[in-house]
N, C-alpha and C positions, 0 to 999 in steps of 0.2 A: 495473511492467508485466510484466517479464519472468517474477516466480512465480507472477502471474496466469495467465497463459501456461503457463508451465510445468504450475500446478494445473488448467487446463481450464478455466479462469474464461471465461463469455460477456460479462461484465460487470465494468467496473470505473468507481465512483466514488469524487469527489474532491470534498472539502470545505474550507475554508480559515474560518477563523476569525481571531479578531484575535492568538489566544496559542498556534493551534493547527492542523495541519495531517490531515487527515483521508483516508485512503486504505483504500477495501475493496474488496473482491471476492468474487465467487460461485460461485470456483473449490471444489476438494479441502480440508476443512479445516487446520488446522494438527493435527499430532501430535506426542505428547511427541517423538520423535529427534531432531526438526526444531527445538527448542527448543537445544539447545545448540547448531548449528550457526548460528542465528540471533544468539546473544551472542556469538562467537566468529569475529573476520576470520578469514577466508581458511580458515576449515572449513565444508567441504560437507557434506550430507548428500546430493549428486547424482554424487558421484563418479564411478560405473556409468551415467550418463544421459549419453550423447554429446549429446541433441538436446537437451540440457534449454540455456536460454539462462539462466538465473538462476543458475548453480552457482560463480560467482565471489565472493562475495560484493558486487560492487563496485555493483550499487545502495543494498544496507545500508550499503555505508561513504557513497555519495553522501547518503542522510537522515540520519547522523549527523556529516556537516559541519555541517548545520541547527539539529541539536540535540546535548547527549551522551547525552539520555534519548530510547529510542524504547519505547510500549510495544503490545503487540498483544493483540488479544480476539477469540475463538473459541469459540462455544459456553461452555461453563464453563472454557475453558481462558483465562488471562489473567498477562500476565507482561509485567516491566519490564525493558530491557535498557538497559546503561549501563556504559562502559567503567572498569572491568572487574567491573562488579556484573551479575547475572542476581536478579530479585527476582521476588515475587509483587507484580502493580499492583492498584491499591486499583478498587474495582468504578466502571466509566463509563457511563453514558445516555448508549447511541448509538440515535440517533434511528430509530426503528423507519422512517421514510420512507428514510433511509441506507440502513440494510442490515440485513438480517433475522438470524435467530439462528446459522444456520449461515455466515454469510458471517466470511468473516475481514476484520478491521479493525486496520490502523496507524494509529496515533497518533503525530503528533510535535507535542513540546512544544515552541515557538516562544518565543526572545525577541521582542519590541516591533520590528516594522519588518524583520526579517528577512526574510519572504516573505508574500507579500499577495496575492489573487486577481487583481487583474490579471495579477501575474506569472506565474503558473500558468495565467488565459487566454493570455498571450502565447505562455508555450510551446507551448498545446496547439494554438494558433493556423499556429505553426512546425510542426508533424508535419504537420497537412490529415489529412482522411480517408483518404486512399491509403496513411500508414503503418501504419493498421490491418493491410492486407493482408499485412505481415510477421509480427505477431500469430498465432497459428495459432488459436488459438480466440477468445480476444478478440474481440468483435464490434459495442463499443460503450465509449465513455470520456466518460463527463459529469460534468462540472463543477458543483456545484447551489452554490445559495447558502444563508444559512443558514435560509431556511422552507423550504428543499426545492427552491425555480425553477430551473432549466435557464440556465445563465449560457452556458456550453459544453457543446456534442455532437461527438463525432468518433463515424460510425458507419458500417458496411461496412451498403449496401442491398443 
């Protein structure tokens, strides 16, 4: 939520699968510089951004408690990260109802039983809509199931 944020994103969705956890947005894309500081704790590439909220790394270290592989797709830009491997990821069908071609998309590869949609309702449950308002562009967080439906909405009217 917070590079969403950071990248200007008005939108962020969230998908849950049985092996797989699903996060995009329709923020700023990703670009190459961005790419090392994303395989690498505790390197930014926000150093110079006081307001930036994501320049810690410490969301990426929270989805790789989840998993050791995270990987993300951007336009033709696509890569595996994994401690301490940075790879090229093999090409994914993300569902054009997801998120279109410019939107950036995390992937996290999920053991069995690890994290499951309800849990990701619960939390999104905890925030309420009001924590949008912290958000600065962000303007919407939905949950879809896997045809597309609307499980969860958190959305600033």
């Amino acid at each position: 939520m917070q590079d969403a944020e950071d990248l200007d994103a008005t939108d962020v969705r969230i998908l849950t699968k049985e092996r797989e956890l699903l996060v995009a947005h329709n923020g700023s894309p990703v670009r190459l510089p961005d790419v090392l500081a994303l395989a690498m704790s505790w390197l930014t590439s926000k150093a110079e951004q006081a307001d930036s909220t994501g320049r810690f790394g410490i969301g990426l270290m929270t989805l790789q408690s989840l998993s050791p592989h995270l990987e993300i797709y951007c336009g033709h830009h696509r890569f595996r990260v994994g401690d301490p491997d940075l790879s090229v990821a093999k090409p994914y069908p993300v569902p054009d109802w997801f998120a279109g071609d410019t939107w950036m998309v995390l992937r996290v590869l999920l053991e069995p039983g690890v994290l499951g949609a309800n849990e990701v309702d619960a939390w999104l449950a905890e925030w309420g809509d009001s924590a949008l308002l912290f958000l600065g562009s962000v303007g919407s967080v939905t949950h879809l199931d896997e045809q597309g439906g609307v499980r969860q909405r958190l959305a600033l009217v």
